[in-house]
C-alpha positions in Angstrom: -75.2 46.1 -18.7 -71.8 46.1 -16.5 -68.7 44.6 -17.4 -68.4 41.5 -15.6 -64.6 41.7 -16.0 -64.9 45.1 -14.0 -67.8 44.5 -11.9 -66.0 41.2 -10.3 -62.7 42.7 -10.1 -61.1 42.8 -6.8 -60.2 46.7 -6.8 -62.7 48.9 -5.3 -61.9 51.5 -7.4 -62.2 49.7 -10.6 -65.5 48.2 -9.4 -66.7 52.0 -8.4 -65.7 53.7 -11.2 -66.3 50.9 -13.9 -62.9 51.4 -15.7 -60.0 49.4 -15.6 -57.2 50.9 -14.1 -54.9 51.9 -17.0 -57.9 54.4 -17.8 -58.0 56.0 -14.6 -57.6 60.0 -14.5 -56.9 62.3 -11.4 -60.8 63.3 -11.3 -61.6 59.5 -11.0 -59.1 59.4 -7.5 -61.0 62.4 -6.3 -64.4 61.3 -7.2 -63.5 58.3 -5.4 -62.1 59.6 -2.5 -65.2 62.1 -2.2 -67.3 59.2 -2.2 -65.7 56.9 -0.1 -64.7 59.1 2.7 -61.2 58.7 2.2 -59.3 60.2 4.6 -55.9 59.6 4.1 -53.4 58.9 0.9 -50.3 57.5 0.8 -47.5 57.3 -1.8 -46.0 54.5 -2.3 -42.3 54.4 -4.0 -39.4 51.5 -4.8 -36.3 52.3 -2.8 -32.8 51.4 -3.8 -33.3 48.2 -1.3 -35.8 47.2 -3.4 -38.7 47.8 -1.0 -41.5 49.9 -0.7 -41.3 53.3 1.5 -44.2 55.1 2.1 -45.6 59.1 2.6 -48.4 59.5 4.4 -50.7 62.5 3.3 -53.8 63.5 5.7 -56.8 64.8 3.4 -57.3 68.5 4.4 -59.3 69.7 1.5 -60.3 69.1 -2.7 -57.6 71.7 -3.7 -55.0 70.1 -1.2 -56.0 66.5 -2.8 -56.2 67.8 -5.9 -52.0 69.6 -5.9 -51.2 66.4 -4.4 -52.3 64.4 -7.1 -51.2 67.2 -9.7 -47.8 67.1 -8.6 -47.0 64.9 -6.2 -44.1 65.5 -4.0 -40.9 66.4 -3.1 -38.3 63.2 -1.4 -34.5 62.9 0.0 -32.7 60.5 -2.8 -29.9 60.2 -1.1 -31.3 58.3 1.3 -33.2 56.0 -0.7 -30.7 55.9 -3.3 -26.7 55.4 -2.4 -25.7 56.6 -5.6 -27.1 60.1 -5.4 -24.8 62.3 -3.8 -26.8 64.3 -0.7 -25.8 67.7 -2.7 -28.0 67.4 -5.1 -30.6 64.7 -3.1 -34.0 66.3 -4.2 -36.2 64.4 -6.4 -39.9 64.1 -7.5 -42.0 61.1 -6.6 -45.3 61.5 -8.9 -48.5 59.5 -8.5 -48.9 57.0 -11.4 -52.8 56.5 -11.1 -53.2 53.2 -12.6 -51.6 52.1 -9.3 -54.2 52.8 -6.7 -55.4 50.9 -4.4 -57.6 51.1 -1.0 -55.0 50.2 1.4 -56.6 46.7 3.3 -54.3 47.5 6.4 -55.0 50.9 7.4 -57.3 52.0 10.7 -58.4 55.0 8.6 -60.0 54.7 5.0 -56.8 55.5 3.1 -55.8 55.2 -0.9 -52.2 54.1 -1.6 -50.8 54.6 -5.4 -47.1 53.6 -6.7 -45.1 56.9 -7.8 -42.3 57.0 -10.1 -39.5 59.1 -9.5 -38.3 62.5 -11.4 -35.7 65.1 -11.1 -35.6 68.9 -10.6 -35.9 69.2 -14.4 -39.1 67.2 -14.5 -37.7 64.2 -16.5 -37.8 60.9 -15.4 -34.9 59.3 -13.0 -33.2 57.4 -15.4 -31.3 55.4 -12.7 -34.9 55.0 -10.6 -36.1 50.9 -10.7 -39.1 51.9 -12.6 -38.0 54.4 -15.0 -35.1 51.3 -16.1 -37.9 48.8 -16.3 -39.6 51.8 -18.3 -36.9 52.8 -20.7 -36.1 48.7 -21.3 -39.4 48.1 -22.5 -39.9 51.1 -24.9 -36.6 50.1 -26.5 -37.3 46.3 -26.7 -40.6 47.9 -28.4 -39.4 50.2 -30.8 -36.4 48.2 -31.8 -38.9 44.6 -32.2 -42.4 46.0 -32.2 -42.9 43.6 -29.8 -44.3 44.0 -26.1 -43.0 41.4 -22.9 -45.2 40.3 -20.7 -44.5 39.1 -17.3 -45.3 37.3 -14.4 -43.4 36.3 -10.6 -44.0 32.8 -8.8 -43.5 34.4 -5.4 -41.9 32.0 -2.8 -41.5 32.1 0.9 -41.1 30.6 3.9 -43.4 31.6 7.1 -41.5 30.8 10.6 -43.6 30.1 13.3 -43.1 28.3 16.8 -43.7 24.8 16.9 -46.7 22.6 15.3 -46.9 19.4 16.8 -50.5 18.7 15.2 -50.5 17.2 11.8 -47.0 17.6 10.9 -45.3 18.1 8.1 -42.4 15.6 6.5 -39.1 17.5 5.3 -39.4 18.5 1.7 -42.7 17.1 1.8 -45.2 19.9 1.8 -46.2 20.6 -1.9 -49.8 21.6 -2.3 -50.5 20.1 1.0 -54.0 20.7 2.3 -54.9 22.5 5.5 -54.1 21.3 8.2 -51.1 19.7 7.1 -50.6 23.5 5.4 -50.7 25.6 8.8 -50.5 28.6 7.0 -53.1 28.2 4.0 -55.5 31.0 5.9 -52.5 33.4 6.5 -51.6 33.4 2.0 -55.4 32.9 1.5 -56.0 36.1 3.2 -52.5 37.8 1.4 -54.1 36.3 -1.7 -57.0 38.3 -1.4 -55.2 41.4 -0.6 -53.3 41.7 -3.1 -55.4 41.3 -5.5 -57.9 44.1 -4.1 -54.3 45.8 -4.7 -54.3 45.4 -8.2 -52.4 42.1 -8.2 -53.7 39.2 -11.1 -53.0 36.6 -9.1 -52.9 33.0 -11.0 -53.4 30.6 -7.8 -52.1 30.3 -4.4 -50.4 26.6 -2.7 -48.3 25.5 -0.1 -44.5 24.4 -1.8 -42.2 21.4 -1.2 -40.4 23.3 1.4 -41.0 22.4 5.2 -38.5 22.3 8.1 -39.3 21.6 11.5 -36.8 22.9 13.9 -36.4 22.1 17.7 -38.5 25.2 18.6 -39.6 26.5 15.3 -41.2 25.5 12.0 -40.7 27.0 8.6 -43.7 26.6 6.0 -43.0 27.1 2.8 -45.7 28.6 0.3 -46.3 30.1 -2.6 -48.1 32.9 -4.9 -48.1 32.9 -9.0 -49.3 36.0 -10.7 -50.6 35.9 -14.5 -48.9 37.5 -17.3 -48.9 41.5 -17.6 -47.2 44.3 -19.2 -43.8 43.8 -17.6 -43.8 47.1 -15.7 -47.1 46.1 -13.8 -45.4 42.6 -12.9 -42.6 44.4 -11.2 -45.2 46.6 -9.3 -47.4 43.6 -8.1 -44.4 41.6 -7.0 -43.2 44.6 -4.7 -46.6 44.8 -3.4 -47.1 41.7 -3.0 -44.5 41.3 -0.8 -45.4 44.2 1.5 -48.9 42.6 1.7 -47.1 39.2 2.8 -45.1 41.0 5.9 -47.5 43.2 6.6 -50.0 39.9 7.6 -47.8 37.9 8.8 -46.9 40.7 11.4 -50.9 40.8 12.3 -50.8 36.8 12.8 -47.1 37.2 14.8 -45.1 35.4 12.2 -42.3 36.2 10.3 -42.8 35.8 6.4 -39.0 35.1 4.8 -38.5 35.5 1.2 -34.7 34.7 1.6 -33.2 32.3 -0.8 -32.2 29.8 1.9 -33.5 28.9 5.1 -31.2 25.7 5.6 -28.7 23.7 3.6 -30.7 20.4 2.4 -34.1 22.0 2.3 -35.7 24.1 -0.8 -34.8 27.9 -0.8 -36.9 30.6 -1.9 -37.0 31.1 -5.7 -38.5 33.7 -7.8 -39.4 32.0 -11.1 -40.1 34.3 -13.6 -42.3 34.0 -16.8 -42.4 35.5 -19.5 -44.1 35.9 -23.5 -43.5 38.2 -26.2 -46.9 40.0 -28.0 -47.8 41.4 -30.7 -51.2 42.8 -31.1 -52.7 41.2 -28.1 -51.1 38.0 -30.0 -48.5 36.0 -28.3 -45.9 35.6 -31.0 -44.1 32.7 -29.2 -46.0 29.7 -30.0 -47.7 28.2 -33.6 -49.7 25.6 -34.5 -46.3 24.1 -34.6 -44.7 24.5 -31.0 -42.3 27.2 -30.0 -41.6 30.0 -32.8 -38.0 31.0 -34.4 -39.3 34.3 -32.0 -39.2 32.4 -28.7 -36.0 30.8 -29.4 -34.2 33.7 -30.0 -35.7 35.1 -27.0 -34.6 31.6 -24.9 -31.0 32.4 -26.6 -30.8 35.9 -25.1 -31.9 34.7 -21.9 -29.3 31.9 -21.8 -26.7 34.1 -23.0 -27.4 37.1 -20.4 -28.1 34.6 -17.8 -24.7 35.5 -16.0 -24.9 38.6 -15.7 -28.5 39.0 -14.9 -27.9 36.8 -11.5 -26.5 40.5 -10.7 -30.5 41.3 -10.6 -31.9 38.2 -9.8 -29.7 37.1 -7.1 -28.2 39.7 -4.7 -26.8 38.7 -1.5 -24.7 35.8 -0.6 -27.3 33.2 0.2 -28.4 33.1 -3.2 -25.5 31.2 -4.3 -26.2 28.6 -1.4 -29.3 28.1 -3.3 -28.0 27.2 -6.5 -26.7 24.1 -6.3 -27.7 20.5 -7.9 -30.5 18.3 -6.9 -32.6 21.1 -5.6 -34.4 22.3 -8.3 -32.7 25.3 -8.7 -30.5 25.4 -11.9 -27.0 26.0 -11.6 -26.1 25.2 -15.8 -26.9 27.4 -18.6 -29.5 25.2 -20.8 -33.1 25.1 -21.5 -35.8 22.2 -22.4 -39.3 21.4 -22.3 -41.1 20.5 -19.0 -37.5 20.1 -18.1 -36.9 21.5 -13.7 -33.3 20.8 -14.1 -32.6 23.2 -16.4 -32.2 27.3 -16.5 -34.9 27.9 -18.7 -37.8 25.9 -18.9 -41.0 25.8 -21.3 -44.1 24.6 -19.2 -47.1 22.6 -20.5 -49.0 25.5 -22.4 -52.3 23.6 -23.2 -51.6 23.0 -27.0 -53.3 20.3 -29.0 -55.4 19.5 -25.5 -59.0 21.0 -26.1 -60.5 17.4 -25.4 -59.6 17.0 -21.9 -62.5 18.9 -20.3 -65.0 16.8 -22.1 -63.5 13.9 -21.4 -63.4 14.7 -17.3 -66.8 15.6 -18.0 -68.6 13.5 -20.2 -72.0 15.8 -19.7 -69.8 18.4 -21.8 -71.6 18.8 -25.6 -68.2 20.9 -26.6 -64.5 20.6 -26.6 -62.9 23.5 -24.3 -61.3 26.2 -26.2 -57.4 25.9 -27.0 -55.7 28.3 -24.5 -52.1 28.2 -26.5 -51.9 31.9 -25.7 -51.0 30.7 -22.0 -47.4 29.2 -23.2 -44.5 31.2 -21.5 -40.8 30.7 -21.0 -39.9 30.4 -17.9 -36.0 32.0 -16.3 -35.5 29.8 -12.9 -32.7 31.4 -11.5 -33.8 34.3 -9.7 -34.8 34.2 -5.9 -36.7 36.3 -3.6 -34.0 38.6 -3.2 -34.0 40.0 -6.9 -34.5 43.7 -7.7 -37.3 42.9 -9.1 -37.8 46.0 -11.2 -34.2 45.6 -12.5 -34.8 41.6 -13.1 -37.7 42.5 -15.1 -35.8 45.5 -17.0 -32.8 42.8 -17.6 -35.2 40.1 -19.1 -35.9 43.0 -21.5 -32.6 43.7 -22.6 -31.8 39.7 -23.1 -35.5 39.4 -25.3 -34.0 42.1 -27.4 -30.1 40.8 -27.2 -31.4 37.6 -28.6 -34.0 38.3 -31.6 -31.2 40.6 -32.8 -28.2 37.8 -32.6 -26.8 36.6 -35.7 -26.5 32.7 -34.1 -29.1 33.2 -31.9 -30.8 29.7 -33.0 -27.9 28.0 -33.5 -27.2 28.8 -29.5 -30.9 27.6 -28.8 -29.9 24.8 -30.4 -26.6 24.0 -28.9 -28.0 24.3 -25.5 -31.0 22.4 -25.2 -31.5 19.0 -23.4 -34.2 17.4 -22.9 -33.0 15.3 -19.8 -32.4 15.3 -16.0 -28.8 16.7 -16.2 -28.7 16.4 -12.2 -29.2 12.2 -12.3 -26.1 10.1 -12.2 -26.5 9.0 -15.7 -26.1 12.7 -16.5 -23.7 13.5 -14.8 -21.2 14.2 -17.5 -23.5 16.8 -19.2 -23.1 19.3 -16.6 -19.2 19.4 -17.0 -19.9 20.4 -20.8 -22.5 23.1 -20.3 -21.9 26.9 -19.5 -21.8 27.7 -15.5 -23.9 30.7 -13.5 -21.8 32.2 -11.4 -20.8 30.9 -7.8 -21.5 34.3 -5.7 -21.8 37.2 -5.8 -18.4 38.6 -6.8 -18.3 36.3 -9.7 -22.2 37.6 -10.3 -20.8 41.5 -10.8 -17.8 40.3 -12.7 -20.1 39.2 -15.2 -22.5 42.7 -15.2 -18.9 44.5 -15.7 -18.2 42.2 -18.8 -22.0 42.5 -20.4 -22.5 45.9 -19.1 -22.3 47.3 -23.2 -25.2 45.1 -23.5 -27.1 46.4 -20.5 -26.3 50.6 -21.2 -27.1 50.1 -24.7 -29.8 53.1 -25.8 -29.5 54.1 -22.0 -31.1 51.8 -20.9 -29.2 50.5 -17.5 -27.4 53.9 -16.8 -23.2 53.3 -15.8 -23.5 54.3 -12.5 -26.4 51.7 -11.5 -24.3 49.1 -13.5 -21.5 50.5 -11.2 -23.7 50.6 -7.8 -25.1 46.8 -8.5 -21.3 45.7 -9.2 -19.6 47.7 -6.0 -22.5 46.5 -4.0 -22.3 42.9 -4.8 -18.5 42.5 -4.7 -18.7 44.3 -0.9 -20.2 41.1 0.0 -16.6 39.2 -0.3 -18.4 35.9 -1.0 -15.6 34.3 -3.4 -15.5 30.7 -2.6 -18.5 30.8 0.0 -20.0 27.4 -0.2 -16.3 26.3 0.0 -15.7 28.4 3.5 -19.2 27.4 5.0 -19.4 23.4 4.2 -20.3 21.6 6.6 -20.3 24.8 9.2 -24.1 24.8 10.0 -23.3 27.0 12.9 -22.3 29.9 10.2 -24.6 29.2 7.7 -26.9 30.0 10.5 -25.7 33.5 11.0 -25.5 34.1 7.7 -29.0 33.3 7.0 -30.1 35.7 10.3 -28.5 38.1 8.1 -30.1 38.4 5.4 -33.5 36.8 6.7 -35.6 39.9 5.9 -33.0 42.0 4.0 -34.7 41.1 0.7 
């Protein structure tokens, strides 16, 4: 009998080869391609802008597929890269298999697989995206025994002309149905994509975010993932977001992951969850609630949380973001359920196995408890984030706080468990910790925690210094002081950066 899990998966080439894709081999990709027809591959590969670049590959013949596959192929890093000096520029970018995918764009049947990237000795780039995210998670491993698992809530904002038909009201639009969501079709259709990509998408819906303009609208909607080993949730973000551009340039939209579109209305975030395992366990939640384990982990977060805007929050617009009364955190704390806070612990279905019975009072049983669904959720990061260094940075803070001395002391210290943004509040926010106010202040604090980050080799020194020297170029010190109240520059500088992420 098949697999149900394999036979109703999404990827083609799981569903042909009846495997699931950590278990695929190079002879599986041929056998594949054989049967299939496949005429074209193309590698796929994270540049230093964080996005994917692409090399195309016409089939000729098995023994051409087959060197291909064998050794992949050779690429200019110093022009992907702007810390590799054009000397020495050659590198490696190898096929991981687990990565393929039929591509759903292409005129020609065509396979696309993520590569990683190695050097003329045949090790792996230790200052490549992937191979940080790689080498963060094998150290958080051996040093713990623990694994992270991960998962995005991709934001963005689709910018269309005008819809006069069922509009819309400002900051109005969450989980609104079609056609009061114009673009429901356009994510359903992403949605579907991606996960034929090898994304585990959670669910799909339209966010709070709507602006309608004199001549344009701006939709705002959103895709959450599932927990997954935290290299894979780096992978399916990046693809994710070439799957969202790539089909919002078939329906002649553009699809904006920027943190802000306009002062007063809902940026772009990129919430990020994550759990700690153990033998397929997840060690963060008892019987009892949240484990010593996960507060730790909360403390390493909170205490990192400066320094990892450097990863989470890259260009100047992020900082227009992160201000009060918009859901996006701008003090260091944590609570439960809590969306005014940095880091927040959802509902995670504990203690609740009667609700399905009592919805439906047909039910003979009780549902299952699903407490192995409870994450911690980081809400700083937007939809410009590195997203393979984010991810590799969450690693380092897990790690940073099981292995401090006060880590639950700090836990405790800075949880709250009220609206610090309400005027009744108000004075808490003057007493808790700050995230940084741009961009500068962002790679001031990755200089200062940068011991943390290179510890074991992790973050090599010269990506600590790239991130830095790139972030202070930006010269954003006092930005939302310089651009209050100046809509007319805020407006350039979101044209700016509109697509850059």
């Amino acid at each position: 009998m098949k697999d149900s899990r394999l036979a109703m998966n999404p990827n083609k080439l799981v569903q042909y080869l009846e495997k699931p894709p950590e278990e695929f081999t190079k002879e599986d990709l041929i056998k594949f391609i054989e049967a299939h027809n496949i005429q074209m591959v193309n590698f796929r590969f994270v540049g230093g802008d964080g996005r994917l670049k692409t090399l195309n590959f016409v089939i000729t013949g098995r023994s051409q597929l087959d060197r291909l596959l064998s050794a992949g192929e050779r690429v200019d890093g110093s022009s992907l890269f702007s810390y590799i000096d054009a000397a020495s520029s050659d590198l490696y970018a190898v096929p991981r298999y687990k990565t393929a995918f039929v591509n759903p764009f292409a005129p020609i049947p065509t396979v696309d697989i993520l590569c990683s990237y190695y050097t003329k000795d045949g090790n792996p780039l230790a200052s490549s995206p992937e191979n940080v995210l790689r080498k963060a998670h094998e150290v958080l491993k051996g040093s713990t025994g623990l694994t992270l698992e991960a998962m995005g809530e991709l934001e963005y904002y689709v910018l269309s002309g005008k819809q006069d038909l069922y509009p819309t009201k400002s900051q109005k639009g969450y989980q609104e149905s079609s056609p009061f969501c114009k673009w429901e079709t356009l994510r359903c259709e992403a949605m579907q994509a991606i996960a034929q990509a090898g994304g585990n998408i959670k669910y799909g819906h339209s966010e709070v975010g709507y602006i309608s303009g004199e001549e344009h609208d701006f939709e705002q909607n959103e895709i959450e993932f599932v927990p997954v080993p935290v290299e894979d949730a780096a992978d399916q973000i990046v693809v994710a977001r070439w799957v969202l551009r790539m089909i919002g340039y078939k329906y002649g939209v553009a699809v904006s992951f920027a943190p802000k579109i306009a002062v007063g209305h809902a940026g772009n975030g990129m919430h990020v969850h994550t759990r700690l395992m153990k033998d397929g366990k997840n060690v963060m939640v008892s019987d009892n609630g949240l484990t010593d384990i996960a507060r730790k982990a909360v403390a390493g977060y909170l205490t990192l949380a400066p320094s990892l805007t450097a990863f989470g929050n890259t260009v100047p617009l992020s900082f227009l973001r992160l201000v009060p009364h918009q859901e996006a955190p701008t003090n260091i704390c944590w609570g439960d359920t809590n969306r005014s806070v940095l880091v927040r612990v959802p509902l995670g279905w504990q203690n609740v196995g009667g609700m399905i019975r009592d919805a439906n009072p047909q039910e003979k049983e009780a549902s299952s408890e699903y407490s192995e669904s409870q994450t911690v959720e980081f809400r700083c990061p937007d939809g410009s984030a590195n997203v393979h260094f984010l991810m590799a940075g969450l690693a380092v803070a897990a790690r940073h706080g099981l292995e401090m001395g006060d880590a639950l002391e700090v836990a405790h210290k800075l949880y709250v468990d009220v609206n610090i943004f309400s005027s009744e509040h108000k004075g808490m926010q003057q007493t808790l910790p700050q995230l940084p106010t741009s961009c500068w202040e962002s790679a001031e604090c990755l200089l200062r925690d940068r011991h943390v980050y290179e510890r074991d080799g992790v973050f090599p020194p010269l990506v600590v210094d790239g991130l830095a020297r790139t972030l202070k170029c930006y010269d954003d010190k006092d930005l939302s002081e310089r651009y209050y109240g100046k809509g007319d520059q805020i407006k350039r500088l979101v044209d700016e950066y509109l697509h850059q992420s």
